[in-house]
KOLTOR-809075 format. One record per residue (C-alpha): y, x, z. Coordinates in steps of 0.25 Angstrom, whole numbers, always signed. Layout:
N
+-------+-------+-------+
:     Y :     X :     Z :
+-------+-------+-------+
:     Y :     X :     Z :
...
+-------+-------+-------+
END
This chain:
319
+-------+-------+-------+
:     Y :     X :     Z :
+-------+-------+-------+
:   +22 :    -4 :  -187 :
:   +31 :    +5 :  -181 :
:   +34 :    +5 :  -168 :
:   +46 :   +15 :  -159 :
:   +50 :   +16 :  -145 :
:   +61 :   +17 :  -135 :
:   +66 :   +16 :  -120 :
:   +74 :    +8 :  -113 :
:   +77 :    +8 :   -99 :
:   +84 :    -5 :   -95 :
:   +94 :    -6 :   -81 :
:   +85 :    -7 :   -71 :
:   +76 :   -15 :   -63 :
:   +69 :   -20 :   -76 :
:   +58 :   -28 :   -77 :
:   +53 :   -29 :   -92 :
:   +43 :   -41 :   -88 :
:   +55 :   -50 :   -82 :
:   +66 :   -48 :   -92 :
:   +55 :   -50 :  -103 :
:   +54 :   -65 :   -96 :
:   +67 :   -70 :   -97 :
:   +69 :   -66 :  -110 :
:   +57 :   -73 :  -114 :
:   +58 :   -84 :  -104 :
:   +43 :   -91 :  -109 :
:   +29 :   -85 :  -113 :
:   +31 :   -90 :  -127 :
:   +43 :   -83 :  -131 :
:   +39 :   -76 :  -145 :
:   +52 :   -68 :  -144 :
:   +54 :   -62 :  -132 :
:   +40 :   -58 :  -130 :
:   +32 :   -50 :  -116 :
:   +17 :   -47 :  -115 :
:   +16 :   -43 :  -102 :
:   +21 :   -29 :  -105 :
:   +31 :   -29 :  -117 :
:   +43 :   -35 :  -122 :
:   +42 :   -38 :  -136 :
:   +52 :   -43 :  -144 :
:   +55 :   -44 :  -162 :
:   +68 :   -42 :  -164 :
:   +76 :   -41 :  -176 :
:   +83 :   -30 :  -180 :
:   +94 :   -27 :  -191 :
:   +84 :   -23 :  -200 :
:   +71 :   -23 :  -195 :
:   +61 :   -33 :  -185 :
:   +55 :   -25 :  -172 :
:   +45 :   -28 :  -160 :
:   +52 :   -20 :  -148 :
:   +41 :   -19 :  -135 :
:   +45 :   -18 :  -123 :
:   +40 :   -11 :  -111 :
:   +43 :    -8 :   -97 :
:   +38 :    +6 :   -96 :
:   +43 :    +9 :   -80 :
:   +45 :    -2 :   -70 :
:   +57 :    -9 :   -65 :
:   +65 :    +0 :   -56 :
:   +66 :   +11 :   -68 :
:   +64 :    +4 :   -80 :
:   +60 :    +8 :   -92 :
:   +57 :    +3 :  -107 :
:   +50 :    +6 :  -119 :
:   +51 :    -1 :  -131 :
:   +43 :    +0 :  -142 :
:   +51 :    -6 :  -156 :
:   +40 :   -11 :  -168 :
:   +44 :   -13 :  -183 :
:   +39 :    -8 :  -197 :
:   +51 :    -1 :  -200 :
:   +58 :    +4 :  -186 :
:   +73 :    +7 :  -184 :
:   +76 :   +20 :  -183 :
:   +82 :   +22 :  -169 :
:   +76 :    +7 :  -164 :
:   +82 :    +8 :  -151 :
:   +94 :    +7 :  -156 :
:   +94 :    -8 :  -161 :
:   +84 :   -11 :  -151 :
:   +87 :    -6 :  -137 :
:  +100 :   -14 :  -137 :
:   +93 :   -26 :  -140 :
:   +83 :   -25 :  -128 :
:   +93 :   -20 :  -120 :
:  +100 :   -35 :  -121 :
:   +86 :   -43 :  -121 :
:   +81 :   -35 :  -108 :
:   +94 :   -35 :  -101 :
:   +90 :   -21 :  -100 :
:  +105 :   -14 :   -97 :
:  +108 :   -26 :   -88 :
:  +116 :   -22 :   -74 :
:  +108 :   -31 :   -63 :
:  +114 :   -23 :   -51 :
:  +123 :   -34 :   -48 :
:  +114 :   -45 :   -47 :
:  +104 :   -37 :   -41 :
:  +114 :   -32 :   -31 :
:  +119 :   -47 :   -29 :
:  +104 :   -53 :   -29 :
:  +100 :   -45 :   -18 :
:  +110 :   -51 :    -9 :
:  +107 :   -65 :   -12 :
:   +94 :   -74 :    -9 :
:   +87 :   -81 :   -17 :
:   +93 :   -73 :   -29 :
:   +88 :   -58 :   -22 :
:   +73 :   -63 :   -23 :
:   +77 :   -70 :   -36 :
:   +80 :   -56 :   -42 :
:   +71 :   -47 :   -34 :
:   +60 :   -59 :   -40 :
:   +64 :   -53 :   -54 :
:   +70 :   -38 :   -53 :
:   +67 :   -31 :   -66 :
:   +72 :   -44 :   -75 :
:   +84 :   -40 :   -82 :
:   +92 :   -52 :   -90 :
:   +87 :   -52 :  -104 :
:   +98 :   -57 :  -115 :
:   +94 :   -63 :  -130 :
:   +98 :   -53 :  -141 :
:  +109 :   -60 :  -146 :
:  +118 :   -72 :  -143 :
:  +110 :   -79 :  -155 :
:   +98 :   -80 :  -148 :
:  +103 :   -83 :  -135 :
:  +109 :   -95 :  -142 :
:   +96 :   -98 :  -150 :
:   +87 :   -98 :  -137 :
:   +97 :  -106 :  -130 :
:   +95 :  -116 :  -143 :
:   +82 :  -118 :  -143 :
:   +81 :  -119 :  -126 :
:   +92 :  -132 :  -127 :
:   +87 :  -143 :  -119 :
:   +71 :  -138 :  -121 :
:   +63 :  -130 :  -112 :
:   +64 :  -115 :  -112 :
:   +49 :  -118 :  -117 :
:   +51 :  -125 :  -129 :
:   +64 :  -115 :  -131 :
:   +56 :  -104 :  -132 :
:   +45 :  -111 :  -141 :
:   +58 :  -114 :  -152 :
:   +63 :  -100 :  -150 :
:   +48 :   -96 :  -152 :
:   +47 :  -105 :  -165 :
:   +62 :  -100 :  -169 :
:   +57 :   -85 :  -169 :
:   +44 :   -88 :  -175 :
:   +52 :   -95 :  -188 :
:   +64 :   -87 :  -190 :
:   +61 :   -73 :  -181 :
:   +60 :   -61 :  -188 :
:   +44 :   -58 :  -185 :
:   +37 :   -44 :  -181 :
:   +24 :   -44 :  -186 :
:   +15 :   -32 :  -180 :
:    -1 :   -36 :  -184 :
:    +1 :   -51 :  -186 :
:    +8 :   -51 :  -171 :
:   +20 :   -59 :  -175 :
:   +34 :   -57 :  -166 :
:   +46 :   -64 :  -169 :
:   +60 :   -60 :  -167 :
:   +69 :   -71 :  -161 :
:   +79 :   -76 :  -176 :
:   +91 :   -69 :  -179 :
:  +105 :   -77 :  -184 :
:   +99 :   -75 :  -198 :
:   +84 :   -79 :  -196 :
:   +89 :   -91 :  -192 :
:  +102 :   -96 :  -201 :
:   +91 :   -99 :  -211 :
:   +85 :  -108 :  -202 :
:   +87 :  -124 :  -204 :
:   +87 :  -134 :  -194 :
:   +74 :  -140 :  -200 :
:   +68 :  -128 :  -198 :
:   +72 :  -126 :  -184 :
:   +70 :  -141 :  -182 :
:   +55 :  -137 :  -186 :
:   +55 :  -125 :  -174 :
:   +60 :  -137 :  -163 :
:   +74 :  -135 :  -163 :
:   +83 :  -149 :  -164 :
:   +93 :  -150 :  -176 :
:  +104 :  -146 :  -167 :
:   +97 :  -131 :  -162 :
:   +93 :  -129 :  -176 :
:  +106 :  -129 :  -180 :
:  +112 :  -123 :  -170 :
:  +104 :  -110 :  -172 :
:  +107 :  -111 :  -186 :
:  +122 :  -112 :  -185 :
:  +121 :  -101 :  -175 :
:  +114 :   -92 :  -184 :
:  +123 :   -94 :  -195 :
:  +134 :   -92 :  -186 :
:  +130 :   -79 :  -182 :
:  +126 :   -74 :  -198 :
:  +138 :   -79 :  -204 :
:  +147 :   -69 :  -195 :
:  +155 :   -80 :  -188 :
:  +149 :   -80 :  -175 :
:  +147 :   -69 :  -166 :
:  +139 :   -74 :  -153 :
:  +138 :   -59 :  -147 :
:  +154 :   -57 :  -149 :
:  +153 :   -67 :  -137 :
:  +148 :   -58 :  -127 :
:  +160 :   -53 :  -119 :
:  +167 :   -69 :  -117 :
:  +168 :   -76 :  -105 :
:  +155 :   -85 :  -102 :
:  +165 :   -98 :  -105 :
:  +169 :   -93 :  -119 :
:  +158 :   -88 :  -124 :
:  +151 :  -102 :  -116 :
:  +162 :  -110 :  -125 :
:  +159 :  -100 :  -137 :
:  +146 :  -102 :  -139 :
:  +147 :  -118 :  -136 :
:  +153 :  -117 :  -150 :
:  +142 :  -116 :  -156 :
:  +130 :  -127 :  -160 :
:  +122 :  -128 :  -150 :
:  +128 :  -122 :  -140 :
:  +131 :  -129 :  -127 :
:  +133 :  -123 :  -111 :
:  +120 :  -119 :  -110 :
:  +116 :  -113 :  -122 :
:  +130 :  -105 :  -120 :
:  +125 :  -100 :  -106 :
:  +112 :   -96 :  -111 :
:  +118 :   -88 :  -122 :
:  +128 :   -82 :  -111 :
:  +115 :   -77 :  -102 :
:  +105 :   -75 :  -113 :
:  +113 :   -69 :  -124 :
:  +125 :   -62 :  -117 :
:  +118 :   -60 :  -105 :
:  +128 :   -65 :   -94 :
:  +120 :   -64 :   -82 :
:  +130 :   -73 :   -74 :
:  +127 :   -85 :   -82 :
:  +116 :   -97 :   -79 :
:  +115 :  -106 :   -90 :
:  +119 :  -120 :   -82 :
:  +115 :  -129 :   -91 :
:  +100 :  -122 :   -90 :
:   +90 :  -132 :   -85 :
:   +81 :  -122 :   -84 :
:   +89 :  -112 :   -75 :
:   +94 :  -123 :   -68 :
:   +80 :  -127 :   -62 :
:   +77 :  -113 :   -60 :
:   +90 :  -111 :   -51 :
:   +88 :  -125 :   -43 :
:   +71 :  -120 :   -41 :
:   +78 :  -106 :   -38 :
:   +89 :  -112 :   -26 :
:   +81 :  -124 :   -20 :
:   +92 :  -133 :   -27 :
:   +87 :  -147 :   -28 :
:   +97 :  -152 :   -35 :
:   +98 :  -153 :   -49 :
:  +107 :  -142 :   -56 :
:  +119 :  -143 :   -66 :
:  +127 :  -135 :   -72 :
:  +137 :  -136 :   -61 :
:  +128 :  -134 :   -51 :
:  +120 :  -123 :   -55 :
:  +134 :  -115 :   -57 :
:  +137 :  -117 :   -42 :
:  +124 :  -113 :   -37 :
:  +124 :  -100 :   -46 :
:  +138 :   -96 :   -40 :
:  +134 :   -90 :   -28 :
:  +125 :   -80 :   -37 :
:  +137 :   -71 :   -41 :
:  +137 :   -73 :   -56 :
:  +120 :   -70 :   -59 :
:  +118 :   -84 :   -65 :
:  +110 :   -79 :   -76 :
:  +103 :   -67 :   -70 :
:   +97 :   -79 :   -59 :
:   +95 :   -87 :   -72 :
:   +87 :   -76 :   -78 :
:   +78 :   -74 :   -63 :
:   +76 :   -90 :   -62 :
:   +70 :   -88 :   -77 :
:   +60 :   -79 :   -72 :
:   +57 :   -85 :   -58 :
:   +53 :   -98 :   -68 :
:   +45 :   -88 :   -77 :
:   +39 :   -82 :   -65 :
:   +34 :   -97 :   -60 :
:   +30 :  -101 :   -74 :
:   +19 :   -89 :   -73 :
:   +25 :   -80 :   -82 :
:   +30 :   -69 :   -76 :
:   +17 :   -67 :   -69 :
:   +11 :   -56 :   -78 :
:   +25 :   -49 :   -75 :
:   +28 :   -52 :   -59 :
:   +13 :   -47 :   -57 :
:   +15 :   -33 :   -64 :
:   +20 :   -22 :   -57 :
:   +31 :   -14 :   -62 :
:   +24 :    -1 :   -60 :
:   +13 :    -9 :   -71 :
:   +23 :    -8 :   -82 :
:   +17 :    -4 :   -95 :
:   +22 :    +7 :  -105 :
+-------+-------+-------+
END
């Protein structure tokens, strides 16, 4: 096994512990993986299948990274391929100045953020597996989400194998236009995701579909865009717009999950809707999905996860 190195330093504060969570979202997640210490992730490259480990190697206020990048047969240069990818799942060049600057005249968002300085937004690496994600969370829990992702990556994920220590890289478009919807019925997913991800893969392979090309569109056209496909409803549209195109003024509505986090968050007794969760996000100046991401972690931090990480120091960051 060869291994290489590289630094990154990512826009600061960082905190490695707290973007590593809300990528993850859950303990089980064989994808985006963090022991404590490192964030590992398989990734698949043009021509080759790495481990990249990540660590925070100085604390928060002048951050620094190293990753280390595993495979039997390197890239030359691997920063090259890599670095951009971890740059858009770490959110590492993200500009927080103005929400900082905003937060810190605004309660209960200032100790919302203060809560969580060092997190930076975190965006899937690529629209496709926004999409997928989004798929295989429809009308379940994040839980038994994950759990499908899980079992999706285990099937169809290219897999890195150091000492019988298996890691599995979330499916590409082609790992997964081979797929049938029995099969996925197998993994849990109804007829109706199976072929959704199907048809989007295909989509994507046959050269007729371009989901990055949607980047630079308004939020209501790339929204009605992406409703064009199978599967694809308001939700799932604004989950894509946050988690794959990183628009950090964007709360998915529709999210039940996010919804019950924002009433708990404000004292609303209420229950929320789509309508009404707009209104009460008005006030917060265009941070919909930045407070989406704190709310996230402020569940994570209650459901005992992120104890290991609230408790370290920054100081007590390891090489």
């Amino acid at each position: 096994m060869k291994q290489k190195s590289f630094f990154l330093v990512p826009a600061l504060p960082f905190r490695l512990d707290l973007t590593a969570w809300t990528l993850r979202r859950r303990p089980d997640n064989l994808v985006d993986r963090w022991d404590g210490q490192a964030y590992r992730r398989v990734l698949s490259l043009a021509d080759e299948t790495v481990e990249v480990i990540v660590r925070q190697i100085a604390p928060p206020r002048a951050p620094k990274l190293k990753v280390v990048v595993r495979c039997e047969s390197l890239p030359d240069r691997p920063k090259d391929e890599i670095a951009p990818i971890l740059r858009r799942l770490l959110g590492l060049d993200v500009d927080l100045e103005a929400f900082n600057c905003f937060s810190a005249r605004h309660e209960p968002l200032n100790t919302l953020a203060r809560r969580f300085e060092g997190m930076r937004p975190p965006r899937f690496t690529s629209i496709f597996e926004a999409l997928v994600n989004a798929f295989a969370c429809q009308q379940l829990t994040l839980t038994v989400g994950i759990q499908l992702l899980n079992r999706l990556a285990r099937e169809y994920g290219s897999q890195f194998d150091p000492h019988n220590d298996v890691a599995y890289a979330f499916p590409r478009p082609r790992d997964l236009v081979k797929a049938s919807e029995t099969s996925l019925r197998r993994l849990g997913f109804s007829r109706h995701k199976g072929r959704a991800i199907i048809e989007l893969a295909s989509a994507i392979l046959d050269g007729g579909l371009d989901l990055e090309s949607l980047q630079n569109l308004p939020d209501d056209v790339a929204v009605n865009r992406l409703q064009t496909l199978r599967g694809v409803g308001r939700w799932t549209a604004e989950y894509a717009l946050l988690r794959g195109f990183g628009r950090l003024h964007v709360f998915p509505g529709d999210d039940v999950g996010g919804r019950n986090n924002l009433k708990k968050w404000l004292g609303v007794k209420t229950p929320l809707d789509f309508d009404s969760t707009a209104r009460l996000l008005e006030k917060w100046n265009g941070f919909g999905g930045l407070i989406y991401f704190h709310l996230l972690l402020a569940r994570l931090e209650e459901a005992g996860y992120l104890e290991e990480s609230s408790r370290r120091k920054p100081a007590a960051i390891v090489p």
